[in-house]
C-alpha positions as CSV (number, residue, x, y, z in Angstrom):
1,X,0.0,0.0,0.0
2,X,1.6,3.6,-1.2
3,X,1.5,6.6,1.3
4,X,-1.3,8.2,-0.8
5,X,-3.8,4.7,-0.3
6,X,-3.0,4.7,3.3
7,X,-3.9,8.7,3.7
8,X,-7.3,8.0,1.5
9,X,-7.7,5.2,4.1
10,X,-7.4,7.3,7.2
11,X,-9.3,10.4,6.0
12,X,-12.3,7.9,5.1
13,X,-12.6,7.3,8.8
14,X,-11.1,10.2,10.4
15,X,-10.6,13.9,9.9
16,X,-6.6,14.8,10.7
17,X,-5.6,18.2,10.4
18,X,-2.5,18.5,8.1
19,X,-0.3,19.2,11.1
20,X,-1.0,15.4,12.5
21,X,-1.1,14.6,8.8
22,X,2.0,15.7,8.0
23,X,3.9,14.2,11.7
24,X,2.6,10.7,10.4
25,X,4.7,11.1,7.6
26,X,7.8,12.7,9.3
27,X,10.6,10.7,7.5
28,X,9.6,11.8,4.6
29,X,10.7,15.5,3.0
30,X,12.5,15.8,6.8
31,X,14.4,19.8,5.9
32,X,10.2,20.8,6.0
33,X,7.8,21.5,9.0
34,X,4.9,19.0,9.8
35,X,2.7,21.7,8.8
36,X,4.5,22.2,5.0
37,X,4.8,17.9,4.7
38,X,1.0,17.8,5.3
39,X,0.2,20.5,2.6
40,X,2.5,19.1,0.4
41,X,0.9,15.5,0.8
42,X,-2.1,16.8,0.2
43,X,-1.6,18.6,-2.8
44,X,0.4,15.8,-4.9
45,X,-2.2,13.4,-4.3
46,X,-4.9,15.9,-5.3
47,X,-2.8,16.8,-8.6
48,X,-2.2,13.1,-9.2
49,X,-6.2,12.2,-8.6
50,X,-7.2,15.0,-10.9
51,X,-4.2,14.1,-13.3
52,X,-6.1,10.5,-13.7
53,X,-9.4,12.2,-14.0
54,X,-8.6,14.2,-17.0
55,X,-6.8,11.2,-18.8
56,X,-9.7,8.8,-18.1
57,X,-12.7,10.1,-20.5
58,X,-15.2,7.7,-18.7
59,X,-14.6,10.2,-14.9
60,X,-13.5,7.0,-13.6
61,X,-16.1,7.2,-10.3
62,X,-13.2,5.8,-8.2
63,X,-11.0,8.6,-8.5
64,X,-14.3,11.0,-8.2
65,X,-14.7,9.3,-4.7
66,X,-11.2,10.0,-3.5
67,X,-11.4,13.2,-4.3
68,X,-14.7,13.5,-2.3
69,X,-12.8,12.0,0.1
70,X,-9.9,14.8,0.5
71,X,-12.6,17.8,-0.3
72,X,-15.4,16.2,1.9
73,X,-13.6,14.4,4.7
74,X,-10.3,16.4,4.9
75,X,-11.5,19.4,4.1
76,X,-9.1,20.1,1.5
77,X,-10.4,23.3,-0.7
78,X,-7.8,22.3,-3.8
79,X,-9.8,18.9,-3.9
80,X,-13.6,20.6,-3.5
81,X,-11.8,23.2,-6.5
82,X,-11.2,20.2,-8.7
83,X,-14.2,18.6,-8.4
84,X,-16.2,21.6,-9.0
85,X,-14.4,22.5,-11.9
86,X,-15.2,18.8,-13.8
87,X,-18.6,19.3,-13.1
88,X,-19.2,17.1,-9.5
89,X,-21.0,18.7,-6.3
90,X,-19.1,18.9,-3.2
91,X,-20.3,19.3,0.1
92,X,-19.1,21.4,2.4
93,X,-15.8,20.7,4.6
94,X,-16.0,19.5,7.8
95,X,-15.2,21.2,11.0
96,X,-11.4,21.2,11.0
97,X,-11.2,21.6,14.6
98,X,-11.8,17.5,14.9
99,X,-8.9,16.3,14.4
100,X,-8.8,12.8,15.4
101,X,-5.5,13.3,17.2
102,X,-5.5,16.8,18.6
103,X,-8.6,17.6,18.9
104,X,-7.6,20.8,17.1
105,X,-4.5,21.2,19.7
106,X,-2.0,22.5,17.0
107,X,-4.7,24.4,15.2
108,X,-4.1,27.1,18.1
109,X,-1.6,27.9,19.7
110,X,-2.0,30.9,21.0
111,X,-3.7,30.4,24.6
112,X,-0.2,27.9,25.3
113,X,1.8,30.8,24.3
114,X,0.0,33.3,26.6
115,X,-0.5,31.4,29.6
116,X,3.5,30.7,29.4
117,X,4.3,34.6,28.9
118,X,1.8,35.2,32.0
119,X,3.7,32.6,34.2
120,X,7.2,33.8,33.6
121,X,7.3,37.4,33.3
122,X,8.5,37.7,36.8
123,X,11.5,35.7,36.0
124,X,14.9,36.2,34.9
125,X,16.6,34.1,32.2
126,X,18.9,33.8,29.4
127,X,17.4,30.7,28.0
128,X,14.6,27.9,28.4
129,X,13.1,24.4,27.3
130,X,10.0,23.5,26.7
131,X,8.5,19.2,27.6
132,X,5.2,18.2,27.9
133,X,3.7,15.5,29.9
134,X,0.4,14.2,27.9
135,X,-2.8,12.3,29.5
136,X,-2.7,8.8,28.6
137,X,-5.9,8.8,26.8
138,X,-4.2,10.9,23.7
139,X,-0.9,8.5,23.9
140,X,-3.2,5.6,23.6
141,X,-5.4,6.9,21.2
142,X,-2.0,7.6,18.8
143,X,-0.5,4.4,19.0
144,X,-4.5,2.7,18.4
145,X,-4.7,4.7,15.4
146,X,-1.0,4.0,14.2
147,X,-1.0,0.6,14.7
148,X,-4.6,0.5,12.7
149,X,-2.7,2.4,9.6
150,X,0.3,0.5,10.5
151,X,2.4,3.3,10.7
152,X,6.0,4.3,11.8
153,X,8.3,6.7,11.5
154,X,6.3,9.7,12.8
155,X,6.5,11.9,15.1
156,X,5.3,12.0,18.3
157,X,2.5,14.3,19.8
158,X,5.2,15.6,22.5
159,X,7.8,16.5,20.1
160,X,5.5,18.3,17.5
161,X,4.0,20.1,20.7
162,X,7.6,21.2,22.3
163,X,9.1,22.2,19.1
164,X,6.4,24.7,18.0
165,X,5.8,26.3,21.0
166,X,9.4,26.4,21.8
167,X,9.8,28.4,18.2
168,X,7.1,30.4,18.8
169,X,8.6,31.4,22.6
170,X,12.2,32.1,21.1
171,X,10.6,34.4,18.6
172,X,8.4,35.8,21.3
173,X,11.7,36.1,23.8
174,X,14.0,36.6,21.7
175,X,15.8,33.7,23.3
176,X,17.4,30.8,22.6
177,X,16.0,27.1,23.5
178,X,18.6,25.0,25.6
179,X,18.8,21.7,25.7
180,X,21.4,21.0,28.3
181,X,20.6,23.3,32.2
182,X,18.2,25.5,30.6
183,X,17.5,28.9,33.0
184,X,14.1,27.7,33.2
185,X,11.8,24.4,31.6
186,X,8.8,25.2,31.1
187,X,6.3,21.9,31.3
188,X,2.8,21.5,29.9
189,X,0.8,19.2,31.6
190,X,-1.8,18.4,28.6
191,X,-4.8,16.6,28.0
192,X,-7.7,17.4,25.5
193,X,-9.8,19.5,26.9
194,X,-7.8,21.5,29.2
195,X,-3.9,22.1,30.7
196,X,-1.6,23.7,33.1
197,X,1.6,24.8,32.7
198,X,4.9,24.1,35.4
199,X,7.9,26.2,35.7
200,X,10.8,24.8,36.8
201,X,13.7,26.9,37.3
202,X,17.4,26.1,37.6
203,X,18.8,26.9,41.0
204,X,21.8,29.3,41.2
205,X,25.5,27.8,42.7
206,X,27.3,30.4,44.5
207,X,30.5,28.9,45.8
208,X,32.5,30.5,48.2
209,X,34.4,30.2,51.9
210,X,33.9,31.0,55.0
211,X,35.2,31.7,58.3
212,X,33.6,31.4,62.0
213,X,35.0,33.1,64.5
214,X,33.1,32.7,67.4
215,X,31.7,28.8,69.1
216,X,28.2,27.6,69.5
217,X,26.9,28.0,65.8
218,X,26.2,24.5,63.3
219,X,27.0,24.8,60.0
220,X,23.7,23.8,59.2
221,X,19.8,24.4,60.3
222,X,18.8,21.6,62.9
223,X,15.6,20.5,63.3
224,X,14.6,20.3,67.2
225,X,15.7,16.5,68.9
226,X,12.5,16.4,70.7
227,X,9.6,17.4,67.9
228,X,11.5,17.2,65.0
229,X,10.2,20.8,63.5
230,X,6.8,20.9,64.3
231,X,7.3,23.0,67.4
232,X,7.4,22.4,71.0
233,X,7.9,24.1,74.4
234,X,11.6,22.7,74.5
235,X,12.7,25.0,71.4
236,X,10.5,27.5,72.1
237,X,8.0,26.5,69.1
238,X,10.9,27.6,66.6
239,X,11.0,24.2,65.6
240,X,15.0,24.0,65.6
241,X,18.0,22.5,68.2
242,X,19.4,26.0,67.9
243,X,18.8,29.4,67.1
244,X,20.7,30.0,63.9
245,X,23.4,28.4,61.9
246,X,25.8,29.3,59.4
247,X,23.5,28.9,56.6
248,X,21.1,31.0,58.1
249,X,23.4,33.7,59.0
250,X,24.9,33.6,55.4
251,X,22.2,32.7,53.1
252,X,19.5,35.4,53.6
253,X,20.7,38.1,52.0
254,X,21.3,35.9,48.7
255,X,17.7,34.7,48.9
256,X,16.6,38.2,49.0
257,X,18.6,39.8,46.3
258,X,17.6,36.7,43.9
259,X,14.3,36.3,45.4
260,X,14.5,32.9,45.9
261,X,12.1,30.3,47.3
262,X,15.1,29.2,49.4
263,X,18.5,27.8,49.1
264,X,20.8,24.7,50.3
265,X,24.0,24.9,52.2
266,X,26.6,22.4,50.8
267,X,30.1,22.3,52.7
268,X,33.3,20.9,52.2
269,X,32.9,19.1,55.8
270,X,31.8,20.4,58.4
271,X,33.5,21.7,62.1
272,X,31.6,20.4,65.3
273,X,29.8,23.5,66.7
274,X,32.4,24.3,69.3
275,X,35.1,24.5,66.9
276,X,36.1,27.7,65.3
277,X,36.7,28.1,61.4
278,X,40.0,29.9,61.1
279,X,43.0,30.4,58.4
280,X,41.8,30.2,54.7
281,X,38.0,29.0,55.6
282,X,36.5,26.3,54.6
283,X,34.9,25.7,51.0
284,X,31.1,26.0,50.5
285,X,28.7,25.7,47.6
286,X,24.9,28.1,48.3
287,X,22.5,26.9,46.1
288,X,19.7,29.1,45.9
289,X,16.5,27.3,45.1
290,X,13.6,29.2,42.6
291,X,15.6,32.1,41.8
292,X,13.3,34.8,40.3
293,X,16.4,36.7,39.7
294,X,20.3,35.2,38.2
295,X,22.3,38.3,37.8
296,X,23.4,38.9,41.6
297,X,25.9,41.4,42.6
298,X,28.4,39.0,44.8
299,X,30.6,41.7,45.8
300,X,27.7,43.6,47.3
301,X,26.4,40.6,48.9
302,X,30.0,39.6,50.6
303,X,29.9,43.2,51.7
304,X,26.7,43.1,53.3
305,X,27.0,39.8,54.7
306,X,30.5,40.8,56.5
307,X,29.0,44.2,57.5
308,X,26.0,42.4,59.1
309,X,27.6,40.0,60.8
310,X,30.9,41.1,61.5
311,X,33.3,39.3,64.1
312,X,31.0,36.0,63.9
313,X,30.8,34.8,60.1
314,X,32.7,36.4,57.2
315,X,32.6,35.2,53.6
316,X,34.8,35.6,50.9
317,X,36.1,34.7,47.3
318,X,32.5,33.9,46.2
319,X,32.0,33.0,42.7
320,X,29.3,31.4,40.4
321,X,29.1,27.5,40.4
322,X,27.2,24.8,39.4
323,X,25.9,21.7,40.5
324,X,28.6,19.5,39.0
325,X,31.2,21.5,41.6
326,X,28.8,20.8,44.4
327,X,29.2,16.9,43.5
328,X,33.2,17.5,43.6
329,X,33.2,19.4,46.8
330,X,31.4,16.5,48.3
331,X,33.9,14.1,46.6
332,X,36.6,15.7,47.7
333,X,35.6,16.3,51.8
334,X,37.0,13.1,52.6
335,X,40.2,13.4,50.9
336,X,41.3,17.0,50.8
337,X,44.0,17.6,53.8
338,X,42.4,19.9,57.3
339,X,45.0,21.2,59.9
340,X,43.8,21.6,63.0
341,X,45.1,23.7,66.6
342,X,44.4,21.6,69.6
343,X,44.6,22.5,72.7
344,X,45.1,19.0,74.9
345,X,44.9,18.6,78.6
346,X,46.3,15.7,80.2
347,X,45.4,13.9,83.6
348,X,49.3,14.0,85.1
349,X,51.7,16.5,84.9
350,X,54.7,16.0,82.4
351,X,58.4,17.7,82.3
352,X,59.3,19.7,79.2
353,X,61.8,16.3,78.9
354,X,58.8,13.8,78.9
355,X,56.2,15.4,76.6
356,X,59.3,16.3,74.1
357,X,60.2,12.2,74.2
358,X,56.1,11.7,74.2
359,X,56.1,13.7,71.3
360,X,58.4,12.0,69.1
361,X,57.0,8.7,70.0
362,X,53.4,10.3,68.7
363,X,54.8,11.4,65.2
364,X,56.7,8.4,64.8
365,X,53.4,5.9,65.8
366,X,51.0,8.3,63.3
367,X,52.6,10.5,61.0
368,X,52.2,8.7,57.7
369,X,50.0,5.8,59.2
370,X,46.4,5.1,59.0
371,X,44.0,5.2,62.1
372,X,41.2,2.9,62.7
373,X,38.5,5.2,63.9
374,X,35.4,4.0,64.8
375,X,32.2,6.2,64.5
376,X,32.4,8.0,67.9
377,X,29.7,7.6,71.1
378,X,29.0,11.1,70.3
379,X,27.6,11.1,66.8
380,X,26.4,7.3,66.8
381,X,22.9,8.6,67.1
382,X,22.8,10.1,63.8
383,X,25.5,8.6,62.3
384,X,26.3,5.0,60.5
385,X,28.1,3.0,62.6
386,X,31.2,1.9,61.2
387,X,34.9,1.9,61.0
388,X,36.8,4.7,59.0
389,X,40.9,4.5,58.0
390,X,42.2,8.2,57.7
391,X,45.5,8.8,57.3
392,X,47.6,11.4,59.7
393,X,49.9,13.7,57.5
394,X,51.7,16.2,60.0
395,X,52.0,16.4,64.3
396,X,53.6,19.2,66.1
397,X,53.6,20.1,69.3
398,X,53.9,22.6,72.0
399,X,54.8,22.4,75.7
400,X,52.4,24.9,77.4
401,X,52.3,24.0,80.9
402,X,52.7,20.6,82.6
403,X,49.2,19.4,82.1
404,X,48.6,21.4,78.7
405,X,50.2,21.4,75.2
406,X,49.5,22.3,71.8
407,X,49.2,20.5,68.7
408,X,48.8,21.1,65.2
409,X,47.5,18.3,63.3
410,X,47.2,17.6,59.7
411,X,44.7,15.0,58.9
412,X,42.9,13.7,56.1
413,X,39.4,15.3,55.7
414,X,36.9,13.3,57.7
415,X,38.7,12.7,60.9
416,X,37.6,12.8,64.4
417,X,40.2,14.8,66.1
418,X,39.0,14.8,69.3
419,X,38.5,10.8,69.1
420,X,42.2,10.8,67.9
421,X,43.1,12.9,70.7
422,X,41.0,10.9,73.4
423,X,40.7,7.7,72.0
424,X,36.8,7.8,72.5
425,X,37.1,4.5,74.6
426,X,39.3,2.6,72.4
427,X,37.2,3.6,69.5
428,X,39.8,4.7,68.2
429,X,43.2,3.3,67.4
430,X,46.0,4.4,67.7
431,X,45.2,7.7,69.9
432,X,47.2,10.3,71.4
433,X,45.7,9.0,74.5
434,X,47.0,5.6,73.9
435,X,50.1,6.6,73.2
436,X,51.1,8.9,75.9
437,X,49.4,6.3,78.8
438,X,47.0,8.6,79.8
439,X,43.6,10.2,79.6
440,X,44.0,13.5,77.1
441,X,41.1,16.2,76.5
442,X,40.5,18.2,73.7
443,X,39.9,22.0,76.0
444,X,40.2,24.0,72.9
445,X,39.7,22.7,68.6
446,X,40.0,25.6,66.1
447,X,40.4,24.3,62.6
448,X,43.1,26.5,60.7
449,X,43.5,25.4,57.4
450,X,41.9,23.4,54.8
451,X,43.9,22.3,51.6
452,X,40.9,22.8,48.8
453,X,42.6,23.7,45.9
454,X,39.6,24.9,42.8
């Protein structure tokens, strides 16, 4: 059966409207639009009908019937022209707004197009994508009716869809469609008789670092131990273990100048809340979630940021990212080298003499050796339980006073330094503890430099 047999076929059961006409057919003339296949289908088996029509003296009633067909059934004017013209009467096309298939979808376009403009002119971006999720009575219905013409090749209702509105938006936008992290996708959620349209938009990475002067503040926003963020008398119905956190502190003011619906703090590691964040800072990714707004001035937000909070959190170097970097920081945590200060205190009194021999006994036992740490007693509620090998780059110390010393440690990311200092119960191994033959505490834990390179 030719291409023209099966179109007389389908248009003596159903009306399609040369858009769908022309999409079942897409392999075919493929440098022209669905719209430009279906006229052109149209036309060359109208000329070739009326081409047999004038050759056969007789008006052949076959090919007066297919013609009837395309003018009648299709609703194709060139047909009901020809037919008029040899004398036959033609009634009137049908209602082209039946399309079996679209239901007269692609016949207007218009109300897509505006509802779209409507939805993102509050929104800034550089470039978009359109998709489409369809009900499953119009996917069903279009592989019924393919299967009963037995055809392939075509194209689907989704990518006709996308394509033209997303040519129509570039024009309208000026624009350009992206395929790969588009600023924004813009889905339609379609059936027959009625749609909505979604607007997803691509969150903006700001990566930067950070230092915290001051003790008692989480990196991160913690939900309250006893109600878990509903609220209760223990937090004081704030819903949260403390009363702000880095990412609080920090991320406001980039919320409010992109007016986003919210962001996501993602750190290279984290320090324990008592610990200070000194020397270089540590690394940290802010993705800000719904961004209304993607040209930010970062200088001006550093500024304001340090201004506001002064001699507790300052931020620095920020820079544009993306989510790629965010999975590389993450990555990297466990690997990159942290030096810490430590300030230890020990349960008996030592000479200069016997923490300098202690000393050299501790670099030779760790430095360039792995530890076995187990999770610690004080994170093994919300932590896996496990055991972890890090390896121990640097020691030095510093005699302070007979029961006090200094240290500065250089560890692979990830490590418990207070376990290592303490041993944690044996948890882990080896220890400073367990090396020097007596309990040591961790008074004081400032981290000083982390080894991130970009």
């Amino acid at each position: 059966m030719s291409i023209f047999d099966t179109i007389l076929k389908i248009y003596n059961e159903y009306f399609l409207c040369i858009h769908c006409l022309g999409r079942m057919f897409s392999l075919l003339a493929t440098n022209t639009t669905n719209l430009e296949r279906g006229k052109a289908l149209l036309l060359s088996l109208t000329m070739q009908l009326h081409e047999k029509l004038l050759l056969n003296k007789e008006k052949n009633p076959e090919i007066v019937e297919n013609l009837k067909i395309l003018a009648e059934n299709a609703g194709y004017i060139p047909a009901q022209k020809v037919l008029e013209k040899e004398g036959f009467s033609v009634k009137m096309p049908v209602n082209s707004n039946e399309c079996h298939l679209c239901h007269g979808i692609f016949l207007d376009l218009n109300k897509y197009l505006e509802a779209v403009i409507n939805k993102v002119k509050d929104i800034e971006f550089d470039n978009f994508l359109v998709g489409t999720t369809l009900d499953g009575q119009i996917v069903d219905n279009e592989d019924t009716f393919k299967s009963k013409f037995n055809i392939s090749g075509s194209e689907s209702f989704k990518g006709h869809f996308n394509r033209e509105i997303g040519k129509r938006l570039s024009q309208i936008f000026k624009k350009p469609t992206m395929f790969q992290n588009p600023d924004i996708t813009i889905i339609f959620h379609l059936n027959w008789d009625s749609f909505n349209v979604e607007v997803l938009i691509k969150s903006i990475f700001i990566y930067g670092r950070y230092n915290k002067f001051i003790k008692g503040i989480p990196q991160t926003h913690w939900l309250c131990n006893k109600c878990r963020g509903e609220g209760c008398s223990e937090c004081d119905y704030t819903g949260k273990q403390y009363k702000t956190s880095i990412e609080e502190l920090i991320s406001s003011e980039f919320i409010n100048q992109a007016k986003a619906s919210g962001s996501k703090f993602h750190g290279a590691g984290r320090e324990d809340m008592d610990v200070r964040m000194l020397g270089n800072g540590r690394p940290f990714i802010l993705e800000l979630k719904n961004p209304k707004v993607r040209k930010i001035d970062l200088k001006q937000i550093e500024k304001k940021v340090n201004k506001k909070l002064k001699k507790k959190i300052q931020i620095h170097g920020l820079r544009f990212s993306n989510k790629k970097e965010v999975i590389s920081l993450k990555e990297r945590a466990e690997t990159t080298k942290k030096t810490y200060q430590a300030i230890v205190q020990s349960e008996n009194k030592l000479t200069k003499e016997q923490f300098s021999n202690l000393l050299k006994i501790l670099i030779d036992e760790l430095v360039g050796k792995k530890i076995r740490q187990r999770t610690p007693t004080r994170v093994s509620h919300r932590r896996a339980d496990k055991i972890r090998e890090k390896t121990i780059y640097e020691i030095k110390g510093k005699y302070l006073k007979p029961n006090l010393f200094e240290f500065i440690i250089q560890t692979q990311g990830g490590t418990y330094i207070k376990e290592l200092i303490n041993g944690d119960k044996g948890r882990t191994s080896p220890s400073f503890s367990e090396i020097f033959k007596m309990p040591l505490i961790c008074k004081y834990l400032d981290v000083i430099e982390i080894d991130y390179k970009v």
